[in-house]
NUTI-744144 format. One record per residue: residue number from 1; residue in one letter; x, y, z of N, C-alpha, C, O in turn. Coordinates in steps of 0.001 Angstrom, whole numbers. Layout:
NUTI-744144
NODE/nr/rest/neast/nnorth/nup/caeast/canorth/caup/ceast/cnorth/cup/oeast/onorth/oup
NODE/NUM/A/X/Y/Z/X/Y/Z/X/Y/Z/X/Y/Z
...
This chain:
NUTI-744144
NODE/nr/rest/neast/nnorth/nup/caeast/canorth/caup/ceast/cnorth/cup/oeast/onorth/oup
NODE/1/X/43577/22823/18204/42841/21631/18567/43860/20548/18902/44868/20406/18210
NODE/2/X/43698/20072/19563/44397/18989/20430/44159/17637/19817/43209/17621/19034
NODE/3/X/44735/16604/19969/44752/15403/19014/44112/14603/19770/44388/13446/19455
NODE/4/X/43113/14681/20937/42083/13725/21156/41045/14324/20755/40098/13540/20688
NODE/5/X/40681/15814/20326/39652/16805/20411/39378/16464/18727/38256/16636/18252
NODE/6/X/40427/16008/17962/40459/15403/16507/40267/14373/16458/39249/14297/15771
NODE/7/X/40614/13230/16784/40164/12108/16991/38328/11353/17398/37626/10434/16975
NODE/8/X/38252/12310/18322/36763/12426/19140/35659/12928/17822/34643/12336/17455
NODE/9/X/36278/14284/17244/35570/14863/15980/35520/13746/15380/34571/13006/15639
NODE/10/X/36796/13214/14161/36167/12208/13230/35769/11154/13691/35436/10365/12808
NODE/11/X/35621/10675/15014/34715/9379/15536/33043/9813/15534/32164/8961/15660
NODE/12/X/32798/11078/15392/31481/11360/15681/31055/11485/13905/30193/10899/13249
NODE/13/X/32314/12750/13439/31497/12355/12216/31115/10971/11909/29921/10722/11744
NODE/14/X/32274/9752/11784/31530/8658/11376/30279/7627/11715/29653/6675/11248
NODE/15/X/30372/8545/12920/28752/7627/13690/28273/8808/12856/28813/8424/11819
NODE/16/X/27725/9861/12527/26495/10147/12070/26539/10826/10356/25990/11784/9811
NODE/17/X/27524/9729/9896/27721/9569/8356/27812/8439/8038/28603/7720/8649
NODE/18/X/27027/7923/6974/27177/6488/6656/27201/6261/4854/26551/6949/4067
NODE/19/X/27703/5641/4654/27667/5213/3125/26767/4424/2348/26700/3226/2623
NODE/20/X/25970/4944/1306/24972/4749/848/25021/4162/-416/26207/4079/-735
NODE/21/X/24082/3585/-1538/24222/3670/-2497/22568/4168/-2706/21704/3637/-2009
NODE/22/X/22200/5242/-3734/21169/5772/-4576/20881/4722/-5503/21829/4473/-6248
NODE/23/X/19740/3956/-5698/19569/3368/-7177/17779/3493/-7696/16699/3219/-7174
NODE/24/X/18200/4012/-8881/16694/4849/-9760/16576/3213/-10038/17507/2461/-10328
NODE/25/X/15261/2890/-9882/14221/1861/-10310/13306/2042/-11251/13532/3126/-11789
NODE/26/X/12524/1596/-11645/11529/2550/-12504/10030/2865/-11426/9400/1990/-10831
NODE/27/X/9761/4245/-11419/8982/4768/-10558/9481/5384/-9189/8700/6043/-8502
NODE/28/X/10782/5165/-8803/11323/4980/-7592/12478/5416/-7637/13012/5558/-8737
NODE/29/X/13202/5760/-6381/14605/5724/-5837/14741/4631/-4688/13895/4507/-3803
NODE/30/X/15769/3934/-4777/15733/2881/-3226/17185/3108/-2538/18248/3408/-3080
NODE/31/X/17016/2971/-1753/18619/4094/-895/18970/2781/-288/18043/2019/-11
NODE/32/X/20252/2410/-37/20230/996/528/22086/1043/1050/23002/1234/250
NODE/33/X/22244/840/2394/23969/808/2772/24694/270/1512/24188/-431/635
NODE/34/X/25928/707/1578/26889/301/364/27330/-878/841/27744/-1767/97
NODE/35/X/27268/-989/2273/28234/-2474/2487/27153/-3557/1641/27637/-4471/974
NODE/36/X/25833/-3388/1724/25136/-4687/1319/25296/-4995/-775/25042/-5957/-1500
NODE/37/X/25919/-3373/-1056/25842/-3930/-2604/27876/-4817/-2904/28953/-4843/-2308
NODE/38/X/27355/-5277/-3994/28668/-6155/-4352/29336/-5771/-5548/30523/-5452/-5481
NODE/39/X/28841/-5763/-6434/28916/-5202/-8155/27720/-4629/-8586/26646/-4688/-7989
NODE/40/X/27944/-4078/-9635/26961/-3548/-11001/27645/-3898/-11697/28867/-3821/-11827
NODE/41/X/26107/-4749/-12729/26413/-5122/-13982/26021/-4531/-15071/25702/-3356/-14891
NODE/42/X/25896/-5054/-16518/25057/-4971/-17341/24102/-5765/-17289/24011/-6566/-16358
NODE/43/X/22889/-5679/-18621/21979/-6308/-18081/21854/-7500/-18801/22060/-7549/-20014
NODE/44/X/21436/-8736/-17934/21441/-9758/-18585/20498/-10838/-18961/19815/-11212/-18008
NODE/45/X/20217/-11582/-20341/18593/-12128/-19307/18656/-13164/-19029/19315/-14079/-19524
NODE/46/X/17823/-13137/-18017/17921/-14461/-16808/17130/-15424/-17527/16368/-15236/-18475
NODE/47/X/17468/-16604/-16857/16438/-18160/-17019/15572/-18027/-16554/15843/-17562/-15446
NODE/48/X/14281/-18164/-16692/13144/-17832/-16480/13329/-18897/-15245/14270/-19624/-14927
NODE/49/X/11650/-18611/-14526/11783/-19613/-13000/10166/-19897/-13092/9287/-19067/-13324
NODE/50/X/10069/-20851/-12925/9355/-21373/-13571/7424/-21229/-12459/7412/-21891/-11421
NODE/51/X/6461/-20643/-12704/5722/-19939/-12059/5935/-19295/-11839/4852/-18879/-11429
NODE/52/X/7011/-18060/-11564/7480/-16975/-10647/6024/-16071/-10730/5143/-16234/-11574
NODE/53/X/6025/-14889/-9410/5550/-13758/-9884/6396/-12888/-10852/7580/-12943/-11185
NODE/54/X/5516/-12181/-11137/6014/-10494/-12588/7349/-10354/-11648/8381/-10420/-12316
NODE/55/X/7531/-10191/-10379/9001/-9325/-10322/10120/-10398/-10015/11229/-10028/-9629
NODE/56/X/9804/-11778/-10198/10466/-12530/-10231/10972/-13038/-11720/10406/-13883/-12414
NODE/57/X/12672/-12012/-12167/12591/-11906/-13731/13488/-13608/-14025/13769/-14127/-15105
NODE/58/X/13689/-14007/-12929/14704/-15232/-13042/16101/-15507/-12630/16397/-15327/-11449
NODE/59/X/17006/-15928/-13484/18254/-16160/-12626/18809/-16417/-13994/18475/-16923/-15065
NODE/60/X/20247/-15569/-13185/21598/-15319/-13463/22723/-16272/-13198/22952/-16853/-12137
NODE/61/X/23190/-16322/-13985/24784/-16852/-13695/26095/-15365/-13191/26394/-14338/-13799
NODE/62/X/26465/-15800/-12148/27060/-14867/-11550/28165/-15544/-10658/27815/-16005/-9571
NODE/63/X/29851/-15654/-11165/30777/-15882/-10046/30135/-17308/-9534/30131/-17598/-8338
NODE/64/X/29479/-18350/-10762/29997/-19949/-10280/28296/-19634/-9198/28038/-20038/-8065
NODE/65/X/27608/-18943/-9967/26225/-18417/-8590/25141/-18744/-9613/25129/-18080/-10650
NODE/66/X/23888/-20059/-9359/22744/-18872/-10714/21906/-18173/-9380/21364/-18878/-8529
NODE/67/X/21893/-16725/-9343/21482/-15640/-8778/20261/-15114/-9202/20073/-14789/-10374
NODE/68/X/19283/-14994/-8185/18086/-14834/-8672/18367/-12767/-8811/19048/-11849/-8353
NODE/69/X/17128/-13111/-9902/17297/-11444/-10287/15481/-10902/-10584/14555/-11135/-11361
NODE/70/X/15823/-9991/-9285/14116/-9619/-9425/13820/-7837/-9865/14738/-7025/-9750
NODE/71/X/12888/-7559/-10200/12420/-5953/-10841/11300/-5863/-9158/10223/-6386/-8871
NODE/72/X/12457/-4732/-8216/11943/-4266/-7256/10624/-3179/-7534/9828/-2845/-6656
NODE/73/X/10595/-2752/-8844/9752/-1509/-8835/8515/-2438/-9226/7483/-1772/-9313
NODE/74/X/8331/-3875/-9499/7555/-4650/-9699/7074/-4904/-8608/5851/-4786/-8538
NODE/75/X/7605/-5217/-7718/7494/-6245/-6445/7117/-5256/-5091/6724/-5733/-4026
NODE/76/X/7288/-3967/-5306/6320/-2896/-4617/5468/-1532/-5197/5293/-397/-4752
NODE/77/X/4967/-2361/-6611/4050/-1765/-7190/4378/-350/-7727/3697/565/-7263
NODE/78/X/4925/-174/-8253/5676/1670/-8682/5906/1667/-10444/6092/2796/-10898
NODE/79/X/5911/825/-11201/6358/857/-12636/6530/-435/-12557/6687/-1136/-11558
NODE/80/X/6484/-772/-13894/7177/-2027/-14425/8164/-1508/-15498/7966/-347/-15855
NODE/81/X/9319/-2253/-16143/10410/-1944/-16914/9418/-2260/-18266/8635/-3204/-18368
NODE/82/X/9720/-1033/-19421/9437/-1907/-20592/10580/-1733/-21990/10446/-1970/-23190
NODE/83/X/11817/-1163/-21098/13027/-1468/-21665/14308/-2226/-20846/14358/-2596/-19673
NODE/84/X/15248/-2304/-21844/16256/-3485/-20834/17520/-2199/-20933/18454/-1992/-20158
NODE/85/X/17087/-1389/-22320/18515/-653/-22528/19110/833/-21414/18542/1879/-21098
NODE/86/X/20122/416/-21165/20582/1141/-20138/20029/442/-18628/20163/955/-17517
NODE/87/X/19453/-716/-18910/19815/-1195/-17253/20674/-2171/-16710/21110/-3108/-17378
NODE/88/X/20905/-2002/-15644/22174/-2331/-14685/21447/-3373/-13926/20252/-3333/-13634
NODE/89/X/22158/-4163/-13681/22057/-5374/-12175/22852/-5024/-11380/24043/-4990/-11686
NODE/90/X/22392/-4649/-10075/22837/-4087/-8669/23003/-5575/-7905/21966/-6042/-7434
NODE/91/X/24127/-6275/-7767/24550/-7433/-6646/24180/-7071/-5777/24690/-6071/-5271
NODE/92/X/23286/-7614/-5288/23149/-7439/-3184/23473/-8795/-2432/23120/-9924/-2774
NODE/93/X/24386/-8348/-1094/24656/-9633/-380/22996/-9455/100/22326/-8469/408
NODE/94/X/22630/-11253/-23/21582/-11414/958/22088/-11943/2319/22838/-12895/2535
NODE/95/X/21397/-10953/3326/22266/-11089/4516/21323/-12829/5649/21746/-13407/6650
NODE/96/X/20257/-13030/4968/19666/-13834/5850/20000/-15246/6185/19171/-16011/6678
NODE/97/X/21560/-15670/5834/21944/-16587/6148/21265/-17592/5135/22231/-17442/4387
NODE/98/X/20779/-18136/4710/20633/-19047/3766/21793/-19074/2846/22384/-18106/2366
NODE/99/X/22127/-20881/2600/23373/-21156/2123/23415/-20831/93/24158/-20425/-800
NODE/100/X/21919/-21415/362/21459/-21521/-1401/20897/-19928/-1734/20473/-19554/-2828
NODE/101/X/20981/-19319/-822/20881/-17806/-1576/21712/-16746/-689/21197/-16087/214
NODE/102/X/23175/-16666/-1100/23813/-15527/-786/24168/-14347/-1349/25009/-13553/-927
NODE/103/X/23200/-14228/-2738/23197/-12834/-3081/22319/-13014/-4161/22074/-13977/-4887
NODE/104/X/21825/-11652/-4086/20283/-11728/-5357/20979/-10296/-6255/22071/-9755/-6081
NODE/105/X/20014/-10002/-7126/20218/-9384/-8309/19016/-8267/-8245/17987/-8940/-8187
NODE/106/X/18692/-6985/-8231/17872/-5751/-8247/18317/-5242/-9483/19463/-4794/-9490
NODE/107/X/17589/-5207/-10659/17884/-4550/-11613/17216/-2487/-11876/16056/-2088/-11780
NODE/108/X/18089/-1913/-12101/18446/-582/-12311/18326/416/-13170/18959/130/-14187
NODE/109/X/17917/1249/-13232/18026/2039/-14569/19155/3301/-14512/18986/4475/-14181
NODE/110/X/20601/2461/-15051/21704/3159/-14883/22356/2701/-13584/21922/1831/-12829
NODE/111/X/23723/3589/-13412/24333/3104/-12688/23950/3878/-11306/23626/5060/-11411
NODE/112/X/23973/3196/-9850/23421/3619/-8726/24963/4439/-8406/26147/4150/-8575
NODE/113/X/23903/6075/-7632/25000/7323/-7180/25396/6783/-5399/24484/6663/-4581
NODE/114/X/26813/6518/-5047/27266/6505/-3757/26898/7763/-3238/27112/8789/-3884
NODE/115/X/26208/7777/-1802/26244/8624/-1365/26309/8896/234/26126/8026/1085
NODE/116/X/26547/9998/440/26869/9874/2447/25266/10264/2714/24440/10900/2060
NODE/117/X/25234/9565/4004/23799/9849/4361/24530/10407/5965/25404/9985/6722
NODE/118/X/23860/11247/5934/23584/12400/7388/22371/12113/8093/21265/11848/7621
NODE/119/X/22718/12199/9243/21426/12855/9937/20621/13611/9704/19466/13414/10081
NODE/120/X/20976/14710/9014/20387/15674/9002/19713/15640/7330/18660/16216/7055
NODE/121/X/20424/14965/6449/19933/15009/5182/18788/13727/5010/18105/13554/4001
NODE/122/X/18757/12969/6114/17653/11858/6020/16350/11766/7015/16277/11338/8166
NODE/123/X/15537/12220/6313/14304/11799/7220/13226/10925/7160/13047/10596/5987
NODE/124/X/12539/10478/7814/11740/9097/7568/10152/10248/7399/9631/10911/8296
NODE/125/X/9634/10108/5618/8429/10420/5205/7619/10033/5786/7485/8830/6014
NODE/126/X/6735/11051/6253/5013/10471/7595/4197/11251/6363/2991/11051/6511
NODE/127/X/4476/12065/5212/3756/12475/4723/3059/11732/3699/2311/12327/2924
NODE/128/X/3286/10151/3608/2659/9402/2785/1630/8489/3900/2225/7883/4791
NODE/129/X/43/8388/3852/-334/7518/4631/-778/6585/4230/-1870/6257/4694
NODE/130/X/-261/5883/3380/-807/4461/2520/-94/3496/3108/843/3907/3792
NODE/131/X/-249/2343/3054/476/1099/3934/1457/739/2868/1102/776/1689
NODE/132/X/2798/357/3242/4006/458/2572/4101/-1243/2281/4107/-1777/3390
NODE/133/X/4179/-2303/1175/4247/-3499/864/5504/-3949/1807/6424/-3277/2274
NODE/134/X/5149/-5558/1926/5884/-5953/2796/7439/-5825/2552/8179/-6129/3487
NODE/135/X/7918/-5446/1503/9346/-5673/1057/9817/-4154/1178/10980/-3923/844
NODE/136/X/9240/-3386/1502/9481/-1698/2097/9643/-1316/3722/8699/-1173/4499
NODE/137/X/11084/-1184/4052/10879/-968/5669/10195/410/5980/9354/719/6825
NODE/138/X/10851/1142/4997/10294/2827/5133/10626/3884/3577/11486/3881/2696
NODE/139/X/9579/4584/3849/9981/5851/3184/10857/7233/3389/10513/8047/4246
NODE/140/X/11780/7406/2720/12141/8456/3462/12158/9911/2532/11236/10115/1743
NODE/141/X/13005/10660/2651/13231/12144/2282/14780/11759/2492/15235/11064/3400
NODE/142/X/15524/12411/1375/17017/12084/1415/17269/13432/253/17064/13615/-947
NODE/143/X/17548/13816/823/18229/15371/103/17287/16110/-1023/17667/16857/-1924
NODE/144/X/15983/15700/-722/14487/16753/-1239/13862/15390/-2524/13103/15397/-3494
NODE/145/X/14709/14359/-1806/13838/13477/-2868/13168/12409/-2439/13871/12088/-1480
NODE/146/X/12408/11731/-2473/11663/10589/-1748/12602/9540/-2467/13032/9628/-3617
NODE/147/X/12877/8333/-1375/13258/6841/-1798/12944/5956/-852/12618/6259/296
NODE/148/X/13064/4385/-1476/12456/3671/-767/13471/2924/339/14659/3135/95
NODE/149/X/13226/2143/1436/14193/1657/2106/13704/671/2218/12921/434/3138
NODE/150/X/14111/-389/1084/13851/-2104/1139/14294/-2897/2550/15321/-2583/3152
NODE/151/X/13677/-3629/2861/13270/-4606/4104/13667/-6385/3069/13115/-7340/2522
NODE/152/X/15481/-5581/3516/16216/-7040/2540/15655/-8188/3006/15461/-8984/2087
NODE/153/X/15165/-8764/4560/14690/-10111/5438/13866/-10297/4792/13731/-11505/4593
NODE/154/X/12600/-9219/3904/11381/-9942/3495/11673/-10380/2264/11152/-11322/1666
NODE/155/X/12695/-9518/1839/12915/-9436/283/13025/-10856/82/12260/-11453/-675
NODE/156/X/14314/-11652/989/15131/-12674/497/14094/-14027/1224/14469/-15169/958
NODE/157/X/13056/-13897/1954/12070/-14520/2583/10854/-14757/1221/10124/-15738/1361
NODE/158/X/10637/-13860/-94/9972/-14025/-904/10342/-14545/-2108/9665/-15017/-3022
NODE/159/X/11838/-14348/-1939/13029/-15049/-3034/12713/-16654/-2639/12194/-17477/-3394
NODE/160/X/13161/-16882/-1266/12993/-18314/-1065/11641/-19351/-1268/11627/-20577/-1378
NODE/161/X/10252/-18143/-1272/9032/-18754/-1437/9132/-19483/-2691/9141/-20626/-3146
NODE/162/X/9226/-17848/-3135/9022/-18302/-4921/10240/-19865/-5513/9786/-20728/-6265
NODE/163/X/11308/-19907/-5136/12496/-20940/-5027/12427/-21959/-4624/13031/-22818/-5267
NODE/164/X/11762/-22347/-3523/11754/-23297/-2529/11242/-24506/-3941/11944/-25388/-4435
NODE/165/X/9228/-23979/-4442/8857/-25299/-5121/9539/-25374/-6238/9426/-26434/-6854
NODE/166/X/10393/-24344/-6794/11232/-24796/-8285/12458/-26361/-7165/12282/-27579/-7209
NODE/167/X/13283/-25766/-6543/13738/-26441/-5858/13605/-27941/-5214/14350/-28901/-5412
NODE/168/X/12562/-27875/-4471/12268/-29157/-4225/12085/-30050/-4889/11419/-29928/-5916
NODE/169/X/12688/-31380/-4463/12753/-32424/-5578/11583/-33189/-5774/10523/-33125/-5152
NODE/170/X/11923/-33969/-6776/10342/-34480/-7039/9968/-35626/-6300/10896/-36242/-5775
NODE/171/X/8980/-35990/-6162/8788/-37481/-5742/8307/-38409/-6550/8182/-39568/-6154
């Protein structure tokens, strides 16, 4: 093999391999690019927020941040947590440009598995026909297991709802 015929190869593998992270929720798996996670933590408890909904568990102090920290398996209906032990806070950059929220908190049960996603090992589930909550882009099939593929724009669009009236000042 010739050294453009190698070159050409690992340019293709990397277009149709990408880096993943696996993270068990309760009820759920949610598969989500690795570039968007930051750290895993332990678990910590947040300041409550004051009205929130159930999957709005509150906020964190994080790196000079208080970081909101929400229970995804809450917030698209799959389980609620009714232990804390053995869970993890998964950092996610929030990518939607807002200055006052550049990264939120998804809490975990355990630590989330890196993984390569293929073409061939990922397919988008048609075998569920129920309407998927707004914070779900899709379902898929990822190596014989169902997980979810969070729709971070709505995610961090429901972060800011719930935020906005703690936020705003008073008159």
């Amino acid at each position: 093999m010739n050294a453009n015929a190698s070159s050409t190869s690992s340019a293709n593998a990397s277009v149709d391999e990408v880096r993943g992270v696996l993270i068990q929720i309760v009820g759920a798996q949610v598969l989500l690019p690795n570039a968007s996670t930051v750290e895993v933590m332990s678990y910590a408890e947040p300041d409550p927020v004051e009205n929130a909904p159930n999957w709005m568990l509150g906020r964190i102090r994080w790196r000079g941040w208080r970081v909101p920290m929400i229970a995804y398996s809450r917030m698209v209906g799959v389980g609620s947590e009714s232990s804390t032990i053995g869970t993890k806070v998964v950092m996610l950059k929030a990518l939607g440009g807002d200055p006052k929220l550049p990264y939120f908190g998804l809490i975990a049960q355990g630590f989330p598995r890196l993984v390569t996603i293929g073409r061939e090992s990922l397919i988008v589930d048609t075998a569920h026909s129920e309407e998927l909550p707004d914070s779900v882009r899709t379902r898929v099939m990822f190596n014989d297991a169902t997980a979810l593929v969070p729709d971070l724009d709505a995610i961090e669009r429901m972060i800011s709802d719930v935020l906005r009236p703690v936020e705003a000042p008073a008159e």
